[in-house]
C-alpha positions, 0 to 999 in steps of 0.5 A: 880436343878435351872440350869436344870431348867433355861434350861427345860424352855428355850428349851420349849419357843424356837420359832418354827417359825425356823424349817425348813420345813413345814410337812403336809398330814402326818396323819388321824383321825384328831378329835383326835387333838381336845382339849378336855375339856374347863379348858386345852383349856382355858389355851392354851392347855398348859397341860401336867402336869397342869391337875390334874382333869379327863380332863387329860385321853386325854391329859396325861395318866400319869397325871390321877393319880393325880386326887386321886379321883374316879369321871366321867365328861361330855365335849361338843365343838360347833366346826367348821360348825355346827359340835358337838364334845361329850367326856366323862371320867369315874376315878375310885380310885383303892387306892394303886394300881393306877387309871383306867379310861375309856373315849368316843369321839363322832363326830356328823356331819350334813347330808352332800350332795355328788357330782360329777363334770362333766367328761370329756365327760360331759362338759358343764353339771352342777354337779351332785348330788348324794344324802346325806350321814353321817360321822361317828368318835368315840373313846374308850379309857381304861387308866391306871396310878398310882403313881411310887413314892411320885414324878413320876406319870406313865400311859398308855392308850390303844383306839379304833378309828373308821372313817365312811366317807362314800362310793365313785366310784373308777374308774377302768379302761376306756371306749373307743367308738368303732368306735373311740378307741381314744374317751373316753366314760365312766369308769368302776367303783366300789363302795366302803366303806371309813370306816377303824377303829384301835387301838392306844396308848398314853403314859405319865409321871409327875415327880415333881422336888422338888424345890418349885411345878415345875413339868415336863413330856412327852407324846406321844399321838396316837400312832399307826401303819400304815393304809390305806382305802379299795382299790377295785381291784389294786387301792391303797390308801396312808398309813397314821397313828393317829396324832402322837404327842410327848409332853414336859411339865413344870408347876409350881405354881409361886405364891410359890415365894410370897405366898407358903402356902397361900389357898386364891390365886394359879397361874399357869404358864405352858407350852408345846413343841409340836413335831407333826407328821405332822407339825413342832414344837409349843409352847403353853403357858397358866396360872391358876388363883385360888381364894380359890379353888372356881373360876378360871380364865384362858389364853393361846397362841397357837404359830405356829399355821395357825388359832388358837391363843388365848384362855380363859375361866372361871370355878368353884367348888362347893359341889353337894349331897355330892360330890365335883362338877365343872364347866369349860367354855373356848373360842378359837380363831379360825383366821378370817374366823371362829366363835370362838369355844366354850367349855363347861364341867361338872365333880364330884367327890366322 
């Protein structure tokens, strides 16, 4: 076991920086790469099998079981531009026949304003503006999880992902003079929809070792099949599907090495492989702190990534109208062309 260990934990902290290419353009529906919740972000995101609260329905389907409690649990990103980034989860404890939750992402964008640039027959003109327009994304998600046995925590979750980017001209076909069949004068143009909506797939495990609390599991996050936007006439779009992302992860208590039963103090080191459809591979680290199960520290490194890097974050438990409350607080480096991103959380219990 200690063998097996020793080599889980160096093929997660093998440096990605050797793959050898770069894949980009590969994926849509980018929100779904958004961290969700401030606790697995203030750790680097490193959680795959770290999560044992409602946070865990958007990281490891598998992991929900865990939570052992039926609870529900609010999530708020100030992200990038003015953008704002919802995500609700609701658990409810079916006892021996696992756990079932439902979860909600909700995008809220600005008004954004729409242009053109001057064609070719309208050189020297300014950009024309053509009004404002709205982005909408959201997701659904139904998630079941149950524990297989005292060690194997098993789950699945099934969601539905819709993208509103506005409407668009898609040119048809040209319009010559006729007295200059070489000149050109015009396009002919149809307007279309850029909505599109799908159902997509995640799927994960937790199994526990039994050496001390190590723990490892895997994920494979928003699967789903291909996809493309409406095309007018034989105008073709690009297929493209979810952010498709396998996931390995390791985690363990290391404070069992000095102080396995103590309840004052619970450090956490985790970390995840990341193989992702439309990137090569990366590596995030993150570390927990607990002090009596009350107040928690927390860090983390996100590694091979363009911009994000590190990350922290605060978070606290407390008793509210009978039921067990928290509180979570995390702020991510985001490179030196963004505001750091903030994120906040609200979950209970009972």
């Amino acid at each position: 076991m200690k063998k097996f260990s020793i080599l889980l934990l160096s093929l997660l902290l093998i440096n990605p920086l050797f793959a050898e290419r770069t894949k980009v353009a590969q994926v849509g529906m980018q929100f779904l790469k958004i961290g969700v919740g401030a606790r697995a972000v203030g750790m680097g995101e490193a959680c795959t099998v770290s999560m044992n609260d409602m946070s865990a329905i958007f990281w490891n389907p598998g992991a929900l079981a865990l939570t052992e409690k039926s609870g529900m649990a609010l999530y708020q990103t100030n992200w990038l531009c003015d953008i704002k980034h919802y995500a609700m989860a609701g658990v409810f404890d079916l006892k021996k026949y696992g756990m079932v939750g439902i979860s909600m992402i909700y995008m809220d964008y600005p008004t954004l304003t729409a242009t053109r640039p001057p064609q070719s027959w309208e050189l020297g003109q300014p950009v024309q503006v053509l009004g404002e327009f709205s982005i909408a994304e959201f997701a659904f998600g139904l998630t079941y999880s149950r524990r297989v046995t005292d060690k194997l925590t098993v789950g699945g979750q099934i969601k539905y992902v819709y993208q509103d980017l506005g409407s668009s001209d898609i040119i048809l076909s040209s319009i010559q003079d006729p007295t200059d069949p070489t000149n050109t004068i015009g396009y002919e143009t149809a307007h279309v929809k850029n909505n599109i909506s799908a159902v997509g797939f995640d799927f994960g495990s937790v199994y526990y070792t039994g050496y001390k609390s190590l723990r490892f599991g895997m994920v494979v996050q928003h699967f789903s099949k291909d996809m493309e936007f409406k095309s007018a006439q034989d105008k073709k779009h690009e297929p493209f599907s979810m952010p498709l992302t396998f996931k390995l992860g390791l985690a363990m208590e290391i404070s069992d090495f000095w102080s396995p039963e103590s309840e004052t103090h619970k450090l956490t080191l985790s970390t995840d492989l990341l193989h992702p459809r439309d990137y090569t591979e990366r590596v995030h680290l993150g570390l927990e702190y607990w002090f009596k199960d009350l107040l928690a520290l927390r860090g983390g490194y996100k590694f091979n990534y363009t911009s994000e890097s590190f990350s922290g974050g605060i978070g606290i438990r407390f008793s509210m109208g009978g039921m067990n409350a928290y509180l979570d607080y995390s702020i991510s480096n985001f490179g030196e062309y963004f505001d750091y991103i903030n994120r906040f959380n609200f979950g209970f219990q009972f």
